[in-house]
C-alpha positions as CSV (number, residue, x, y, z in Angstrom):
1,X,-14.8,-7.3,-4.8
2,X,-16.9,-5.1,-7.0
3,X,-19.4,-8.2,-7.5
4,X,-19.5,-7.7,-3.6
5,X,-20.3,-4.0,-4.0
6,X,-22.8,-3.9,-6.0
7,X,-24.9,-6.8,-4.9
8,X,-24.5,-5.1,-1.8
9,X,-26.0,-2.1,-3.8
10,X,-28.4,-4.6,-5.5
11,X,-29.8,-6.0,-1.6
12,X,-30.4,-2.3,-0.3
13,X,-32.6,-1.6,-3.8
14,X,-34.6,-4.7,-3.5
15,X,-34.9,-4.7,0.7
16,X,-34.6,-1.6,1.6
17,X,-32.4,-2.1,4.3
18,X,-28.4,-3.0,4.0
19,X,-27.1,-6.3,4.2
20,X,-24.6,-7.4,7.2
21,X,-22.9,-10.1,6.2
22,X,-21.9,-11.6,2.8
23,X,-24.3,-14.7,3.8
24,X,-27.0,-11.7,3.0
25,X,-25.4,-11.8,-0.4
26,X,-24.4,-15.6,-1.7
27,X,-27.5,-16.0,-3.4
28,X,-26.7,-12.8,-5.3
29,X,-23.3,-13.4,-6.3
30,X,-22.4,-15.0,-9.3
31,X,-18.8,-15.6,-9.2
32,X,-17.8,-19.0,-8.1
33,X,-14.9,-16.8,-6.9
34,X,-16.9,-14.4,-5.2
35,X,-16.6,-14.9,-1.6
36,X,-12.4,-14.5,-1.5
37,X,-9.7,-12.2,-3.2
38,X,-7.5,-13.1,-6.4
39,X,-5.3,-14.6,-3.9
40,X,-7.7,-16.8,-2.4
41,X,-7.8,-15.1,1.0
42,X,-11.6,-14.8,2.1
43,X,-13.2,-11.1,1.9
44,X,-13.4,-8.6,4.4
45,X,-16.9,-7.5,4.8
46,X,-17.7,-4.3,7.1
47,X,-21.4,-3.7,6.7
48,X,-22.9,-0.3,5.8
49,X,-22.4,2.3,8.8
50,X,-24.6,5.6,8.5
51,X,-21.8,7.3,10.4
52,X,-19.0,6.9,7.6
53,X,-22.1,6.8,4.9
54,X,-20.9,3.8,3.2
55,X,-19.8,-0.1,3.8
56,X,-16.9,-1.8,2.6
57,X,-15.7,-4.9,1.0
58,X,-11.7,-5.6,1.8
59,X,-8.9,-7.5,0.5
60,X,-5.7,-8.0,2.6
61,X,-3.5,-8.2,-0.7
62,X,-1.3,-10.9,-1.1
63,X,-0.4,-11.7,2.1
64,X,-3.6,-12.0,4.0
65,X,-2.6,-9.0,6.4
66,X,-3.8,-6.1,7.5
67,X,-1.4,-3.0,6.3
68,X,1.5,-3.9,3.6
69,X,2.9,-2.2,0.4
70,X,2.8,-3.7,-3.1
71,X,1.0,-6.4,-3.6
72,X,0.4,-7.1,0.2
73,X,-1.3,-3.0,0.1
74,X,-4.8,-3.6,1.3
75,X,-7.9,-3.3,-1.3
76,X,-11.4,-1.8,-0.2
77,X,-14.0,-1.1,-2.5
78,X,-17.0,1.1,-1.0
79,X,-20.8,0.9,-1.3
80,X,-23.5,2.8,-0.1
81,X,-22.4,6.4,-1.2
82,X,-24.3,7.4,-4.1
């Protein structure tokens, strides 16, 4: 997820303009495992919004879901806010 982030970071610097989807990105991630979670779920990717002032990359936890507690508890990591 924080590959995600900061290619995401990496795309605005070298563009100038944010990217939308992870497709933007898959030449700039390195991961093999880049594209889903640690449990294999693909990632959630909510491109930067000038109204909130950053984007997101998400992971449903465990379960896939939206919501949960534990290991199901969502995971977002945020770009865009420096």
């Amino acid at each position: 997820m924080n590959g995600v982030s900061e290619a995401s970071e990496f795309y605005h610097d070298e563009h100038k303009t944010w990217p939308q989807s992870l497709a933007d990105l898959t030449n700039l991630i390195y991961c093999e495992r880049g594209l889903v979670d640690g449990w294999g779920h693909p990632l959630i990717y909510q491109p930067f919004d000038p109204a909130k002032g950053y984007g997101a990359v998400i992971s449903y936890g465990r379960d896939g879901k939206p919501g949960g507690t534990g290991e199901d508890a969502d995971l977002e990591v945020r770009f865009g806010g420096r």
